[in-house]
N, C-alpha and C positions, 0 to 999 in steps of 0.2 A: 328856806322854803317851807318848814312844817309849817308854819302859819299861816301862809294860803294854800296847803293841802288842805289841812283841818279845815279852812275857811270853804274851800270845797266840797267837802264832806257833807256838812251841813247844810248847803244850796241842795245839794244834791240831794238828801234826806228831805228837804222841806218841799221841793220842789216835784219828789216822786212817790211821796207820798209811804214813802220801805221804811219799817220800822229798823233800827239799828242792831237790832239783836236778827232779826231777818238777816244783814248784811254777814254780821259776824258768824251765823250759823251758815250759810253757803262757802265759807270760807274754812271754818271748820271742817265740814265736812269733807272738805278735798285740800285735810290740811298735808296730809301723810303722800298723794302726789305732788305737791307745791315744794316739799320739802327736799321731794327724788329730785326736783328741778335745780337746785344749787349743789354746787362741790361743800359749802358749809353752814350748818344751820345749827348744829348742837348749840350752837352757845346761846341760844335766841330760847326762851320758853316760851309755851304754846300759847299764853295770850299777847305776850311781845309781838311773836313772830306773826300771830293773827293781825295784827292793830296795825305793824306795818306793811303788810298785802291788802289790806281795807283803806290804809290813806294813799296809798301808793297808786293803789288801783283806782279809785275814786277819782282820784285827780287826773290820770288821765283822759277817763270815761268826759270827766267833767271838761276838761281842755277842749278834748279834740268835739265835743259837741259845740261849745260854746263857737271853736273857730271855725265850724263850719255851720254856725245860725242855727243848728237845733234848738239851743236856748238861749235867752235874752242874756245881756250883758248888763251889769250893773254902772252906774257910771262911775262908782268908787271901786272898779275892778283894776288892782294894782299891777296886774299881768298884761291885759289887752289894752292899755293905756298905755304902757309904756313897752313900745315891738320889737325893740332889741332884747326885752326879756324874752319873749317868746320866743323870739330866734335863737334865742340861749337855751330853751327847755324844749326847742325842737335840735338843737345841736347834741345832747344830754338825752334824751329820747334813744340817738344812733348809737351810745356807746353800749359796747357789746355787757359789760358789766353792770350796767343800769337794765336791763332786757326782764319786763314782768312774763311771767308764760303766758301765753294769750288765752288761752282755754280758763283761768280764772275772769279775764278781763270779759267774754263769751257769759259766764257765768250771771259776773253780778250786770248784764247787761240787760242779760232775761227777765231780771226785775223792773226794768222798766215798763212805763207802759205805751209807750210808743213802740208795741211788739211789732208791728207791720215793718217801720224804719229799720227796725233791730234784723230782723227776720232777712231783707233786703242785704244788707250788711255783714251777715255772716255767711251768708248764701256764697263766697268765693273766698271765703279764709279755712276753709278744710283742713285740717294736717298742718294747719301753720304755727311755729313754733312760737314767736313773737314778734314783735313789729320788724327787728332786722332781717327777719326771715321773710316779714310780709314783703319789706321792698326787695329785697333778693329776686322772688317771684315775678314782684311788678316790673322790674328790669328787665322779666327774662319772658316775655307776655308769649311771645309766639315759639313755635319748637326752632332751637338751633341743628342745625346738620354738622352731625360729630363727622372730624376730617378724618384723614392719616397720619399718622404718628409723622413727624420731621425732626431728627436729631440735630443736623447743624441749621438751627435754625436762626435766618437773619433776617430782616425786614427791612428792605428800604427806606430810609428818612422820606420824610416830605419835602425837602429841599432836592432829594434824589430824584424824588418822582418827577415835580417841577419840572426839571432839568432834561427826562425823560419823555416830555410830553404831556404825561397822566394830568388831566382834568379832572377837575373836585366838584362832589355836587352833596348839598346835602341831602339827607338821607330823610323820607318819610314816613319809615316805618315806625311801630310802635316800642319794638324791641329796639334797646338803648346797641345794642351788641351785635344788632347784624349788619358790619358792611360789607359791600357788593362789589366787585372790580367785572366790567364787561365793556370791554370795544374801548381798551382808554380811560374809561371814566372811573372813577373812585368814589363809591357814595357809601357818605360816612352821616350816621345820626349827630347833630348838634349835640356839641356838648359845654354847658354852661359852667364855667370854671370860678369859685366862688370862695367868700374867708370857710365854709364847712365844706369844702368838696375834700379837703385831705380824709378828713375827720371821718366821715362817710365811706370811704373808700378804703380806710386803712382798716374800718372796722368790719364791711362786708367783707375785704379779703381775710380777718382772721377768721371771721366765722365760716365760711364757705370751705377755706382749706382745710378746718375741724372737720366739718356737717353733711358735705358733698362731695359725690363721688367723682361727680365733672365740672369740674371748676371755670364757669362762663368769666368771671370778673377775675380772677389770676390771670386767664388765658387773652381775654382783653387789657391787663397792665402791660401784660408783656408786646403787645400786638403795639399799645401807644408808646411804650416807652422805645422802641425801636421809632417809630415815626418822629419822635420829638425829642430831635440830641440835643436842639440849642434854642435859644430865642428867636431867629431868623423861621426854624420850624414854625416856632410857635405865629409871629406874625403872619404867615403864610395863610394858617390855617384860619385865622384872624382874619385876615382880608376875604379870604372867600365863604366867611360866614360856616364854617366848622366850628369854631372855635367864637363863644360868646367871653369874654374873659373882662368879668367884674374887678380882680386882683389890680390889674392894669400895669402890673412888671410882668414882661414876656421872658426875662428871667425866673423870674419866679416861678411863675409856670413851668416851664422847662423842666428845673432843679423838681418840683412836685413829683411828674409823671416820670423821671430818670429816680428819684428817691423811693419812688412804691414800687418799682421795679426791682428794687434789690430784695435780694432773697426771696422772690417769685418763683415757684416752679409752676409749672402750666400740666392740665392731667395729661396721661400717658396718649389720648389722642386729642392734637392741640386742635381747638376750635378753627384756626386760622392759615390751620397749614398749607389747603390747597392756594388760601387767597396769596401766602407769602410767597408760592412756588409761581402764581401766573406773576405777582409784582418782580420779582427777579428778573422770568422769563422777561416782561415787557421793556425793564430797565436796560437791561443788557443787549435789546437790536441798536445797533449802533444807526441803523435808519428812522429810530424813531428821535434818539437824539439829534440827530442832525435834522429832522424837520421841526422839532420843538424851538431848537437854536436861529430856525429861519424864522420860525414864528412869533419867540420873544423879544430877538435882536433888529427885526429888520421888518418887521411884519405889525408892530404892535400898534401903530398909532397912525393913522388916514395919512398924516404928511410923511410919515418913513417912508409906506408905502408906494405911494407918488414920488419918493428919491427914489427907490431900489427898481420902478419903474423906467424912471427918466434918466439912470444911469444907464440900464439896461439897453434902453432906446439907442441912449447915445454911441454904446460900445459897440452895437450892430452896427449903427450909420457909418462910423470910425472904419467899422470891418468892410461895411460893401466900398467907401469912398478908395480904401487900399486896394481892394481886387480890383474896381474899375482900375486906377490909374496902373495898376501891374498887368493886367488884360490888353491896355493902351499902349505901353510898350513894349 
C-alpha cells in the first residue's frame, strides 16, 4: 500500500495547495503527544516516525474525502476502481492496531481549505480517540438506561421466545443496542450480518473492555449470544427481517455470535438485565405457551382455521345430536 499512500500524499499536496514542510511541521509539533499514544515508538526516529503519521494520515483524510465526493476521482485511481480494495482498507481501518489518534488526523485537516466542511465535521468528534472510538459513539447515539446488576443471568433463545408467543418487530431506533420488550413484542434494531461483522465486533469489544467503564457492545454480545444457540435461531430471526444475513450459512452465523461470546464479561450493571427478567417472566406463563401453540399450530393459515372451525362445529352438533336422542329416552 505505500505506493498509493504516497500517491495520495501528493494529490493531496497539489490539490490543497500545503506546502510539505507545513504538513511535516504540524506533525512535529504534536510529535511528543502522538508518541504518548503508542505502547512503542523508541525504535522509530523522529523523522521516520513523522513521515509515517504524514502518509498514514494523508491517506486517510485522502480516502474518506474521495468516498464521500469531497474530491474528484481519477480514473487511473487503483483503489476506487477496484471495491473489494476498499472493502479491504475499510476492514483494516477497524482494526484496533492500525487506529491513527484522531486529533492529529483534526490537525492536518485544518489545513485544508474547505474550513466550512472541515468545521461541520469536527463539530461532533470531541474527546474522540480514533475512528474505533468514533463508531463506538455512533453505535451508542442515544443515552442507554443502566439496569440492575443480574448474577445468574439467562436469556431466552429466540426459538424459546417463538415458542412463548413473543412477536418480533424491528427496531427503528437509531441506537444499534436498544431493544424493547412491551405487551409481547420484542423490538430489535436490524442487524446486518456480513464477511467484516466478526472483524468489527471483535475489535470494538477489545477496545471497550480496555476504554470503558460500561461496556454497551460486551453487554449486547452477551444479550445475542444467549438469543442465538443454533441456526434454527438464526433463521428465525432471518425470516422476520431481524437478521439481514449476507454469509448465507445460518450456521455460520450462529457459531459467530456463540464464538464473541466467549470470555465476555458484561459491566457490573448489565444493560439488559431488566429486559432478561421481563423475557423469563413472559416465557415461563404457561398460558402464554399454550395460546402461542394455538396460534402456530392450528391458527396459522385461512384453511387451518376453517378446519379447527368446522371441526369445532362438528363436535358441538355431535354433542347436541346425543343429548337430544338421551333427553328422548
Amino acid at each position: 500500500m505505500e505506493e498509493h499512500k504516497k500517491r495520495y500524499l501528493q494529490e493531496s499536496l497539489s490539490r490543497t495547495k500545503v506546502s510539505l514542510e507545513d504538513c511535516i511541521k504540524k506533525i512535529r509539533d504534536q510529535e511528543a503527544r502522538l508518541r504518548s499514544c503508542y505502547a512503542e515508538t523508541n525504535g522509530f526516529r523522529s523523522d521516520e516516525f513523522v513521515r509515517i503519521i504524514l502518509v498514514d494520515a494523508t491517506f486517510i483524510i485522502e480516502l474518506l474525502l474521495k468516498r464521500n465526493f469531497r474530491t474528484p476521482l481519477k480514473e487511473n485511481d487503483r483503489i476506487f476502481n477496484k471495491p473489494v480494495m476498499f472493502l479491504d482498507l475499510v476492514t483494516d481501518m477497524q482494526l484496533l492496531e492500525n487506529q491513527l489518534p484522531f486529533f492529529i488526523l483534526e490537525e492536518l485537516f485544518y489545513l485544508q481549505e474547505d474550513q466550512e466542511f472541515i468545521l461541520k465535521r469536527l463539530s461532533s468528534t470531541k474527546n474522540v480517540e480514533h475512528f474505533l472510538d468514533l463508531i463506538l459513539r455512533s453505535l451508542c447515539q442515544s443515552e442507554v438506561v443502566r439496569s440492575i446488576p443480574l448474577e445468574d443471568l439467562t436469556t431466552p433463545s429466540v426459538t424459546e421466545l417463538y415458542q412463548a408467543g413473543v412477536k418480533f418487530k424491528v427496531g427503528s431506533r437509531n441506537n444499534k443496542f436498544d431493544i424493547q420488550f412491551t405487551d409481547g413484542i420484542l423490538e430489535i434494531p436490524k442487524i446486518l450480518v456480513e464477511d467484516d461483522t466478526e472483524i468489527s465486533l471483535r475489535n470494538l469489544l477489545a477496545f471497550e473492555q480496555c476504554h470503558y467503564e460500561h461496556n454497551y457492545v460486551c453487554d449486547y454480545m452477551i444479550m445475542m449470544d444467549g438469543f442465538v444457540n443454533n441456526a434454527i435461531d438464526v433463521d428465525l430471526l432471518v425470516e422476520r427481517g431481524k437478521f439481514e444475513n449476507v454469509l448465507g450459512d445460518s450456521k455460520e452465523v450462529s457459531a459467530l455470535f456463540n464464538n464473541l461470546g466467549i470470555g465476555i464479561f458484561g459491566s457490573h450493571h448489565f444493560t439488559f438485565a431488566n429486559l432478561c427478567q421481563d423475557l423469563n417472566r413472559y416465557c415461563s406463563s404457561t398460558r402464554h405457551k399454550r395460546m402461542a401453540n394455538l396460534r402456530q399450530n392450528y391458527f396459522n393459515t385461512p384453511w387451518r382455521t376453517l378446519s379447527v372451525i368446522a371441526a369445532v362445529l362438528l363436535i358441538l352438533t355431535l354433542i347436541q345430536t346425543v343429548c337430544s336422542i338421551i333427553s328422548a329416552a
